[in-house]
N, C-alpha and C positions, 0 to 999 in steps of 0.2 A: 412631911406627913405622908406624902402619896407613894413616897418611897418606904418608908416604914409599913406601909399595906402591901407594896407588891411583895416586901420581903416576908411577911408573915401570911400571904398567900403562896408565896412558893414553899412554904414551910409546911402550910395544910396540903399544899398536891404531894410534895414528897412523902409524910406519914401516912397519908390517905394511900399513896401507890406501894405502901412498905406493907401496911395493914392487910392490904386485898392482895397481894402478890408474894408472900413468903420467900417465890422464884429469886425477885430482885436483893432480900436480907440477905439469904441465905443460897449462894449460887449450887446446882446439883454436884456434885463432887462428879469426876469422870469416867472413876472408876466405878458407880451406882448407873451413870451412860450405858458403859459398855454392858454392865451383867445385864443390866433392861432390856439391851438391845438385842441381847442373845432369846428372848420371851419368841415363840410363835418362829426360831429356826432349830433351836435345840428343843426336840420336839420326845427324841427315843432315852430312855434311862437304860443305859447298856454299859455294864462295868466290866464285859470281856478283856481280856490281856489282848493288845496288840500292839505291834511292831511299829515305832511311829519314826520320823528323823529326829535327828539332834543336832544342832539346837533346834529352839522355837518348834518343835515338833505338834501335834495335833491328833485327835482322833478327827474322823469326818465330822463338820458341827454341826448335823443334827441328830447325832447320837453325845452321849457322856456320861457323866457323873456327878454329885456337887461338889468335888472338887477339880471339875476342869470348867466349872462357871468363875471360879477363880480364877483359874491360870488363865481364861481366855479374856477374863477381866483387865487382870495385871497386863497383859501384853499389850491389848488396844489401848487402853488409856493411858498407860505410863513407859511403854514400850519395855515393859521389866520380863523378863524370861524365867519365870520361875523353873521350866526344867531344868536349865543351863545353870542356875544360881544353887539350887537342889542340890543339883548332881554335885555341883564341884565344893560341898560343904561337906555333903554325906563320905564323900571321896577322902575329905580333910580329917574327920573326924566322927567313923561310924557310931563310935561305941557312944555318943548324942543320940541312935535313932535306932527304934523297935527294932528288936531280928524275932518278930514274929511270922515270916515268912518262907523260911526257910534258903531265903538266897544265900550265896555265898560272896555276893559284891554287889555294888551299886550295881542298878539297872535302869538306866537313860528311860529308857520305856513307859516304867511303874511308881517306882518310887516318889516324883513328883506327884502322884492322883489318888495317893494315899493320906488320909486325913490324918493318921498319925503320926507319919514323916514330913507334913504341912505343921502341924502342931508347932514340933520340935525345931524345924525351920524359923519358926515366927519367934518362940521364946530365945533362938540363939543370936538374931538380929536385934534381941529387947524391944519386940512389938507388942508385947502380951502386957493386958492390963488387969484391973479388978473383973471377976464377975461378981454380978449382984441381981437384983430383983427389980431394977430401977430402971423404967425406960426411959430417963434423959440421960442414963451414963451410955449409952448406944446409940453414936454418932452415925450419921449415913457415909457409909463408905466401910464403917468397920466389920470384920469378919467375928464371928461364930462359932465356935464348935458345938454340939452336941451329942448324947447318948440315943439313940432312936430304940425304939423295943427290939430287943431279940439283942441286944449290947450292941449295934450296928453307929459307928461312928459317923458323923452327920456337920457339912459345913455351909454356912449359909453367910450370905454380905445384907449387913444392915441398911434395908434403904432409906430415900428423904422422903416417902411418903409413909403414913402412918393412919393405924385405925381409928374409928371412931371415935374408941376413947381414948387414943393418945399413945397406941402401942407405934412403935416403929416396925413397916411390914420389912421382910428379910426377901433377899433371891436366890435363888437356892433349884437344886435339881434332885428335890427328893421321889421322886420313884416316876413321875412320866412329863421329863422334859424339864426345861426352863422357868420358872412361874413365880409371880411377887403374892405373898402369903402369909396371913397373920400367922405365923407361927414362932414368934422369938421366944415364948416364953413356953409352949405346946410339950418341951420334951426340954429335960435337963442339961444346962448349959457347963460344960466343960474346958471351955475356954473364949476368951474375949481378946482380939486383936485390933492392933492399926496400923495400917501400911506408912511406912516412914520410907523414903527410896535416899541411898544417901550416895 
């Protein structure tokens, strides 16, 4: 009998520690780590062209885009090089990716920090899933795309914290710096991702 209580006492601490701790069900993905950890260094929204290395290349991180809250995403938490993986697909098989730019080749540089050569990245790996209106199909970890006013394409990583009523907030570097923000649902969603590293 006195063993049949301790066991249904360690049964109430365990629910009781699951209930008040989300942390412990559901652990933060590493990749919602790192874009968090980029809040308060990535501070300048500066989408100037510059010159960076390759691989693993970089603008200085307290300047960027929201799409190098991604790439610096992917790097720290999964050690995956989106420029390097970019380049050498766009290189494999242009006619997959926008020539809205007027280049006449890849360019190590750019082409990574472009939300619509991330796009087309994502759907040639079979990352891309449904979008919809529904905040439980938007896992923490998964990426975003969006339309912002003026047609300005927009990427944002869903995180594991969420709003009062239940929205999942996003990280995202829309126009000064790094910042976690109700805004998943704010401006029209254009595409819905999940990082699969294989």
């Amino acid at each position: 009998m006195a063993n049949q209580s301790r066991r249904a006492a360690a049964w109430c601490l365990v629910l009781t520690l699951l209930a008040i701790s989300p942390a412990l069900a559901e652990p933060r993905p590493p990749f919602v780590a790192a874009a968090r950890a980029q809040i308060g260094k990535t501070l300048i929204y500066d989408p100037a062209y510059q010159r960076i290395a390759f691989p693993n290349g970089d603008v200085p991180e307290e300047r960027g885009v929201c799409t190098d809250v991604v790439i610096r995403a992917l790097r720290v938490a999964y050690g995956y090089d989106l420029q390097r993986e970019l380049n050498a697909d766009i290189r494999k098989k242009p006619s997959a990716y926008p020539r809205r730019w007027g280049l006449r080749g890849a360019d190590t540089n750019i082409d990574h920090r472009r939300v619509p050569n991330q796009q087309a990245f994502f759907r040639r790996k079979g990352w891309e899933l449904p979008v919809t209106q529904e905040p439980k199909d938007y896992r923490a970890g998964d990426l975003v795309t969006q339309m912002l006013p003026g047609t300005l394409p927009h990427i944002a990583i869903v995180s594991d914290r969420v709003s009062a009523d239940g929205r999942p907030l996003v990280i995202h570097n829309i126009g000064a710096g790094a910042r976690e923000e109700d805004t998943l649902f704010a401006f029209p969603i254009t595409g819905h991702y999940r990082f699969v590293k294989l």
